[in-house]
C-alpha atoms as one frame of an Amber mdcrd trajectory, in Angstrom:
protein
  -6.708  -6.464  43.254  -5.238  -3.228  44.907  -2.141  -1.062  44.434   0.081
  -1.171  47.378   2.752   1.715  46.502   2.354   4.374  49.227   2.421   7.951
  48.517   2.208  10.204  51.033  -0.623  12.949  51.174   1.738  15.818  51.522
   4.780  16.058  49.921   7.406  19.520  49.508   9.918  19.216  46.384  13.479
  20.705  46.981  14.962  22.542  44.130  16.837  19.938  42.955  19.132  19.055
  39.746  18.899  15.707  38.239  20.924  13.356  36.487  20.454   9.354  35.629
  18.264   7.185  33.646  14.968   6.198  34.313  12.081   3.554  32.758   9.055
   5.570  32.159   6.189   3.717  33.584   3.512   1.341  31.688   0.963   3.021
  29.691  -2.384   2.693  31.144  -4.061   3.592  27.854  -2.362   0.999  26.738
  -2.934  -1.458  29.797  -6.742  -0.617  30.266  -7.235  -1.515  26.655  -5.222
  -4.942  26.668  -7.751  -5.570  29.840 -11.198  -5.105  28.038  -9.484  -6.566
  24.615  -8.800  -9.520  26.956 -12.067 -10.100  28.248 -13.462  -9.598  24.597
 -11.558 -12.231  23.081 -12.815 -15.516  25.438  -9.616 -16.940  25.491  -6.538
 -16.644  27.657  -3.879 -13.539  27.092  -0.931 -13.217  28.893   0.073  -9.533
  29.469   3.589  -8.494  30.195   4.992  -5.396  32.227   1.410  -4.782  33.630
   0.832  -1.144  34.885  -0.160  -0.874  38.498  -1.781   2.213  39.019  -5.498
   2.986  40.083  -7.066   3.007  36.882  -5.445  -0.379  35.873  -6.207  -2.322
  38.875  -9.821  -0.893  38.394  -9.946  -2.417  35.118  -8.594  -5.757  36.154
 -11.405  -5.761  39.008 -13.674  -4.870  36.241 -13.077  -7.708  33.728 -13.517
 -10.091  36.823 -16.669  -8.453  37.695 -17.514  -9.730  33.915 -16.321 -13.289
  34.488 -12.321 -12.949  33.686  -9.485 -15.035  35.852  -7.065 -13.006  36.640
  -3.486 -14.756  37.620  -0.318 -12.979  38.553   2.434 -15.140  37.005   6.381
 -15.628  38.711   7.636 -13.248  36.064   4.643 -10.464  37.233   3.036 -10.790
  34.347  -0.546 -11.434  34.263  -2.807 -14.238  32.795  -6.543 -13.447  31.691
  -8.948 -16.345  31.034 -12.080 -15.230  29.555 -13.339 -18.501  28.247 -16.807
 -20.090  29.639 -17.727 -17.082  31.361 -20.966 -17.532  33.217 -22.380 -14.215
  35.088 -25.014 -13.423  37.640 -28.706 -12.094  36.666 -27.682  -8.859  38.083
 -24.083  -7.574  38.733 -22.364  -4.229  39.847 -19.333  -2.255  38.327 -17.256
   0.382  40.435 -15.000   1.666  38.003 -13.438   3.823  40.796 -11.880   7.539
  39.261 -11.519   6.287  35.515 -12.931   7.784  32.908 -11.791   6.008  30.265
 -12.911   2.693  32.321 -16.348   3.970  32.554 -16.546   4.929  29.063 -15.246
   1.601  27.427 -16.272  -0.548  29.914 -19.958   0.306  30.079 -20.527  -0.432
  26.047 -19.074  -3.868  26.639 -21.043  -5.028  30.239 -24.483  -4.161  27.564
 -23.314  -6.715  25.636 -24.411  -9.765  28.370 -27.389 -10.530  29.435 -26.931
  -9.159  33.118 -28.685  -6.258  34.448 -25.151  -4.207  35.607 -25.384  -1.799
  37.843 -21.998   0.730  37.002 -21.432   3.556  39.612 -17.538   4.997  40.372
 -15.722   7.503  42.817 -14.283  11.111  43.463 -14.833  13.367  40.259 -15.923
  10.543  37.674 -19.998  10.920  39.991 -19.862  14.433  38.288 -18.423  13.932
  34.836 -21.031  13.935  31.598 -22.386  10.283  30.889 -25.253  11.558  28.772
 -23.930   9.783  25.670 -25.104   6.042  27.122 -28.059   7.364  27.231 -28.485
   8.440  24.014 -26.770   5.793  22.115 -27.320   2.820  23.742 -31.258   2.711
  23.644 -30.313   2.747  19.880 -28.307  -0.346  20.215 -31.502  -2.469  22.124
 -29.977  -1.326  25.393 -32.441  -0.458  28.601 -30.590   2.237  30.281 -31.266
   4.533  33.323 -28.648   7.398  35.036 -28.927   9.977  37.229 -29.123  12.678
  35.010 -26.395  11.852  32.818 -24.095  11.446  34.890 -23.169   8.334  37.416
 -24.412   5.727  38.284 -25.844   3.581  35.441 -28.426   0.896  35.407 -28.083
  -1.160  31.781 -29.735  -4.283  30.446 -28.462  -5.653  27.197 -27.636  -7.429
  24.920 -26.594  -4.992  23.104 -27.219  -5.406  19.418 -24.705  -3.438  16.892
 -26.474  -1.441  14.320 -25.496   1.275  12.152 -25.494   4.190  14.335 -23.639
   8.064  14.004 -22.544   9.297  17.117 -20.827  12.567  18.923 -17.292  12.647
  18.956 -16.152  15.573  19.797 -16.774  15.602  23.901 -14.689  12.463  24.153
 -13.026   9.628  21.920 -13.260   7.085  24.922 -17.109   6.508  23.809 -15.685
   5.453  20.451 -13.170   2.786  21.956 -15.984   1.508  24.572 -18.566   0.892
  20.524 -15.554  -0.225  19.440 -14.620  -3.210  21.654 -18.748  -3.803  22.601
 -19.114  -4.242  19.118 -16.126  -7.278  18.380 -17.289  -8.538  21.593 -21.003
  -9.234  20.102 -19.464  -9.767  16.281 -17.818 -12.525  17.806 -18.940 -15.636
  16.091 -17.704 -18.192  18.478 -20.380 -16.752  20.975 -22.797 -17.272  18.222
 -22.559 -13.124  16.747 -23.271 -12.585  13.312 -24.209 -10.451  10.705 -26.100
 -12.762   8.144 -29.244 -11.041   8.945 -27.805  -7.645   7.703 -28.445  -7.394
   3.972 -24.408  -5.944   3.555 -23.572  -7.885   5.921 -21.667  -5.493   7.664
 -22.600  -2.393  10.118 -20.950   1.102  10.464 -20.047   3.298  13.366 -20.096
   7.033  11.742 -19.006   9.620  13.987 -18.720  13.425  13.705 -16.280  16.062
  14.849 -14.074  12.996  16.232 -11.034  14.720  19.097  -8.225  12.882  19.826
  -7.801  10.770  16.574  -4.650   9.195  17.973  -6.505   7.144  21.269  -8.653
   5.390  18.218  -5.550   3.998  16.517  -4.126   2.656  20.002  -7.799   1.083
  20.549  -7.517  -0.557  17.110  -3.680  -2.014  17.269  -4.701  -3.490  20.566
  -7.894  -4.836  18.859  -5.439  -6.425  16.157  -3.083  -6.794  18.822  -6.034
  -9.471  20.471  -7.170 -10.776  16.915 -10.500  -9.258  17.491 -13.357  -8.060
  14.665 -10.932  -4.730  13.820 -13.378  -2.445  11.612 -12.546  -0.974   8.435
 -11.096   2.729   9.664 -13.135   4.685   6.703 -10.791   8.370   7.339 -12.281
   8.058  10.704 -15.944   8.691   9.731 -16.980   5.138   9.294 -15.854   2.446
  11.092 -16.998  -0.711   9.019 -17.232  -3.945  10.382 -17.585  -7.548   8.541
 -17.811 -10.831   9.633 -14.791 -11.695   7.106 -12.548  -9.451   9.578 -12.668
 -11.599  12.411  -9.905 -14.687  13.063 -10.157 -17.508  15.408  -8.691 -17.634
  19.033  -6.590 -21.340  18.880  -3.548 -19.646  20.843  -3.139 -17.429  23.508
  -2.068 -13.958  23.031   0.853 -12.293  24.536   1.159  -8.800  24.699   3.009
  -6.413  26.286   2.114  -3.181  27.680   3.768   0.550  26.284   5.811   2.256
  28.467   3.573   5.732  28.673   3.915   8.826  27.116   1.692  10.657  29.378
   3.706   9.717  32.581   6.969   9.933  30.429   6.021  13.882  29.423   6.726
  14.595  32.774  10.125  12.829  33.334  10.985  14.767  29.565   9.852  17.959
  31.036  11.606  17.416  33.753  15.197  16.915  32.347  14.712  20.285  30.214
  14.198  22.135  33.099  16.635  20.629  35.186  18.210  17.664  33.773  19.845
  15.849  31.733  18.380  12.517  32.243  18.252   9.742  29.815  14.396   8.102
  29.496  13.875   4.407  28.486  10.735   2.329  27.496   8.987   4.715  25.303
   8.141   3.538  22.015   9.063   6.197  19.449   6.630   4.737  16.966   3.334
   4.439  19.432   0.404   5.651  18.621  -0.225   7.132  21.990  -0.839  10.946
  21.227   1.128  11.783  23.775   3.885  11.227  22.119   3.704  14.897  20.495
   5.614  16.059  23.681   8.786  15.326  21.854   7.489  18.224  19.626   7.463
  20.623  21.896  10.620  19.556  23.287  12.099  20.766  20.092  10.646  23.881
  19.525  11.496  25.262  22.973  15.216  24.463  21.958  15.728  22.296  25.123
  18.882  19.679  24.112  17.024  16.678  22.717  18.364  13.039  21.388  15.979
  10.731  20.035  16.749   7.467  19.664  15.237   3.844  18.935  15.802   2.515
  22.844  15.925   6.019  24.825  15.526   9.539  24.813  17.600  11.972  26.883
  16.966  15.954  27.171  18.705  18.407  28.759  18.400  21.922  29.729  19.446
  24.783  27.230  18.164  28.212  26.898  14.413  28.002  26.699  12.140  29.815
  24.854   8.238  30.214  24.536   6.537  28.152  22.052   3.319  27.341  20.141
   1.693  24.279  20.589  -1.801  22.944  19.551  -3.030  20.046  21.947  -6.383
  19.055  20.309  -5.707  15.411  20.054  -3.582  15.411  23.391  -4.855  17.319
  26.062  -3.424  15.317  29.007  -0.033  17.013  27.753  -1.290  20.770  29.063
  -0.115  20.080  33.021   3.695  19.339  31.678   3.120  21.893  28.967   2.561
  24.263  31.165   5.957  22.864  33.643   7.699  23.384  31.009   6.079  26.877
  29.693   7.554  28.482  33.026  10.792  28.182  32.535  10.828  29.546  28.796
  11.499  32.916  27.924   8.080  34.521  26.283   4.478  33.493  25.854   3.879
  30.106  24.945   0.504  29.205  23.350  -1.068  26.341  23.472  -4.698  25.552
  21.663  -7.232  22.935  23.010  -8.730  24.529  26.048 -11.850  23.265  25.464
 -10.725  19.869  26.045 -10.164  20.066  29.673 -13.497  20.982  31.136 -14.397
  17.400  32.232 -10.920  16.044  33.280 -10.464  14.924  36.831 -10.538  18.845
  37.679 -11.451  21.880  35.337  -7.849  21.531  33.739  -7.542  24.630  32.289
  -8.601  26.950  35.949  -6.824  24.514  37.861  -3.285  24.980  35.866  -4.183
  28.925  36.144  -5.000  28.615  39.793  -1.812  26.526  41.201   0.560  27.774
  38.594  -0.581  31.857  39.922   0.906  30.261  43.425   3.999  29.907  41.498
   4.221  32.990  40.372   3.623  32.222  36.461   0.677  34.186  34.795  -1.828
  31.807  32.724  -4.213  33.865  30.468  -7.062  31.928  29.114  -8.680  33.164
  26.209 -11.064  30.904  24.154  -9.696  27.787  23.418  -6.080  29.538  24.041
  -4.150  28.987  27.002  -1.387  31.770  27.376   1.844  30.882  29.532   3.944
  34.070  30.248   7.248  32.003  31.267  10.951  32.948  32.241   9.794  35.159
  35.068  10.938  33.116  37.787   8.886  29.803  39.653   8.484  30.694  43.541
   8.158  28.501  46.490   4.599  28.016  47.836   2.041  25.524  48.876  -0.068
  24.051  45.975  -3.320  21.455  45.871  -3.885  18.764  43.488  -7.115  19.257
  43.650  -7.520  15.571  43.344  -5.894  15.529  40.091  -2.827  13.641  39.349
  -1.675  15.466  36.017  -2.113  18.921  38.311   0.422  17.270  40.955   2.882
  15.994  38.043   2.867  18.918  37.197   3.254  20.905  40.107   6.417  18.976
  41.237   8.124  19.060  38.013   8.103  23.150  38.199   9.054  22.965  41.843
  12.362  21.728  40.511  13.763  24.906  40.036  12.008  27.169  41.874  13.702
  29.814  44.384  12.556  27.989  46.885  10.518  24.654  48.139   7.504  23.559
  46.526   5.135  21.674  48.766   1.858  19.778  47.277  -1.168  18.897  49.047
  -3.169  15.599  48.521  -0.211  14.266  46.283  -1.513  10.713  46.360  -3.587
  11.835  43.501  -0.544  10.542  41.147  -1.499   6.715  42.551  -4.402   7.166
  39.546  -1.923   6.912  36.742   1.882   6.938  38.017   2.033   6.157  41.413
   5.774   5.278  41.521   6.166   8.725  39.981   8.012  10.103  43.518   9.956
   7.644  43.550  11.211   7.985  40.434  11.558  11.632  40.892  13.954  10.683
  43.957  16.109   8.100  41.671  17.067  10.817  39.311  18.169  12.916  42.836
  15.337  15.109  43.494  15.046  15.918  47.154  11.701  15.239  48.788  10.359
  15.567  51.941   7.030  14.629  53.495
């Protein structure tokens, strides 16, 4: 399965006001999830309002890779079959740019019998992968990589044990255990823990970031009637055979509009709104739902409601703002940063070193084009805003949170804003121009 939205490779942003509702796009945290849940469960799921960037249709090439049927219903949702799945000796995985595919999906393809060979694309070749082979040899997994790092070469099954892990680098390794582990505690493919004398086994992990992604993993996991562990303060995750239910019926589930794409529309109507945005569920547990935090405290106008949110642009002012357990939010953080009056802070720098770019020197590179000052000190990131956006010609730099981000501060800028290998949004939002031009932003390209 491919994407077939086109973006064009260079596109300049027009200061531009906007005005008009808009459906923030599905959540592919929440869609890449439903896809390995899917293919855990052996049955058949039906998943509505399917995303369609990159990183989803990577997944759903994935979980056929691992014996899935995918369908594409009338309606455009999608039916998943993953019952009598029968695999090759030896199969191979491109995950393409995801990181959060590689890092869930690896844990599950060592739980058949296949040798998998798992390899990706652009940035993911050079991001740290260290912790397969660290953990997995624990779990009766053969393992080889080059280095650490992309690609892999695993032979399973993979056995769960009590094990502590790392979890401080990434929570992503966490939801990949996670889902690996239902998928082999699953006794209608003959997993069990009678040979455990507590019958049960425990994932402990230390210094766990980004708390938030593990309660998304484990709704979806309820979501699918999978094995869902006991969440022990989110030291121990505890799993028992008496946790797991049958699959009779298929699931339906539908996907979350996204918070992470959504940031950006919300940033966007404070600085140059107001706009009314739809389809975000103000109870998720996506953690980027915090945006609506900083929202407030910059004193943008804000309504919050059950169905839709709109925002509006006020007098703006600096803010603090500590992004630990969301660190996607710093590239609309920082949008919005630049337009308010003072020095916002925001903590979590250390977060960003293995994102599709260097986050933190990125936003400091393309934002000093703009004419806003970003001073980095430790795990600080210091935005001196309110001194005025400037036209000029940013990069990407391959990274689509860098070109969100770019385009929402081009909206008021004193002059054009053009961007440079903008198809990078195709990754996670790539109807995000589109949008941009709904709400009356002027584009050309």
């Amino acid at each position: 399965m491919q994407t077939n939205i086109l973006v064009p490779n260079v596109i300049t942003i027009h200061p531009s006001k906007i005005y008009g509702s808009i459906v923030a796009p599905a959540s592919k945290s929440s869609m890449q999830r439903a896809c390995a849940a899917a293919l855990v469960r052996k049955g058949i799921s039906i998943i509505h309002n399917p995303g369609v960037s990159n990183d989803d249709i990577a997944s759903l090439n994935v979980i056929q890779t691992l014996g899935a049927k995918v369908e594409q219903l009338e309606d455009g949702s999608l039916k998943i079959d993953s019952t009598n799945i029968e695999l090759q000796d030896e199969i191979a995985i491109n995950f393409g740019e995801s990181g959060l595919g590689t890092r869930m999906f690896t844990p599950i393809a060592a739980t058949t019998s296949s040798t998998v060979n798992i390899t990706g694309e652009g940035s993911i070749l050079s991001r740290p992968m260290d912790f397969f082979d660290e953990i997995l040899p624990q779990l009766n997994v053969e393992i080889s990589s080059n280095d650490g790092k992309l690609p892999l070469k695993i032979k399973g099954p993979l056995q769960p044990k009590n094990i502590t892990i790392e979890g401080s680098l990434s929570s992503q390794f966490l939801t990949g255990l996670l889902l690996a582990f239902a998928a082999s505690l699953n006794p209608s493919e003959g997993g069990t823990l009678k040979d455990d004398e507590n019958n049960s086994v425990t994932i402990s992990v230390k210094n766990l970031k980004s708390k938030p992604y593990i309660d998304l993993t484990l709704k979806v996991m309820k979501d699918f009637e999978l094995n869902v562990p006991e969440n022990k303060n989110y030291n121990d995750f505890v799993f028992s055979n008496s946790r797991f239910t049958t699959h009779d019926s298929r699931i339906d589930y539908t996907v979350e509009g996204d918070w992470s794409g959504g940031a950006f529309l919300l940033v966007a109507g404070a600085i140059a709104g107001g706009i009314t945005v739809s389809g975000l569920d103000i109870h998720s547990t996506q953690a980027d739902k915090k945006i609506l935090e900083a929202l407030q405290d910059c004193s943008c106008q804000l309504s919050i409601q059950e169905k839709q949110i709109e925002v509006a642009p006020a007098k703006l002012k600096a803010f603090q703002f500590d992004a630990n357990d969301c660190p996607d939010l710093f590239p609309p953080l920082v949008a919005l940063a630049s337009y308010c009056e003072g020095t916002t802070v925001i903590e979590g720098v250390e977060r960003l070193t293995h994102k599709e770019s260097n986050r933190a020197l990125t936003l400091q590179e393309e934002f000093a084009k703009l004419g806003i000052a970003i001073v980095l000190q430790d795990n600080l990131m210091l935005v001196k805003g309110g001194t005025g956006v400037h036209s000029a010609v940013t990069h990407s730099r391959h990274d689509h949170r860098i070109a969100m981000a770019c385009a929402v501060a081009a909206l008021r800028a004193s002059g054009e804003v053009t961007i440079e290998e903008a198809t990078a949004v195709k990754k996670s939002y790539p109807n995000f121009y589109n949008h941009l031009e709904q709400l009356g932003v002027t584009l050309s390209s």
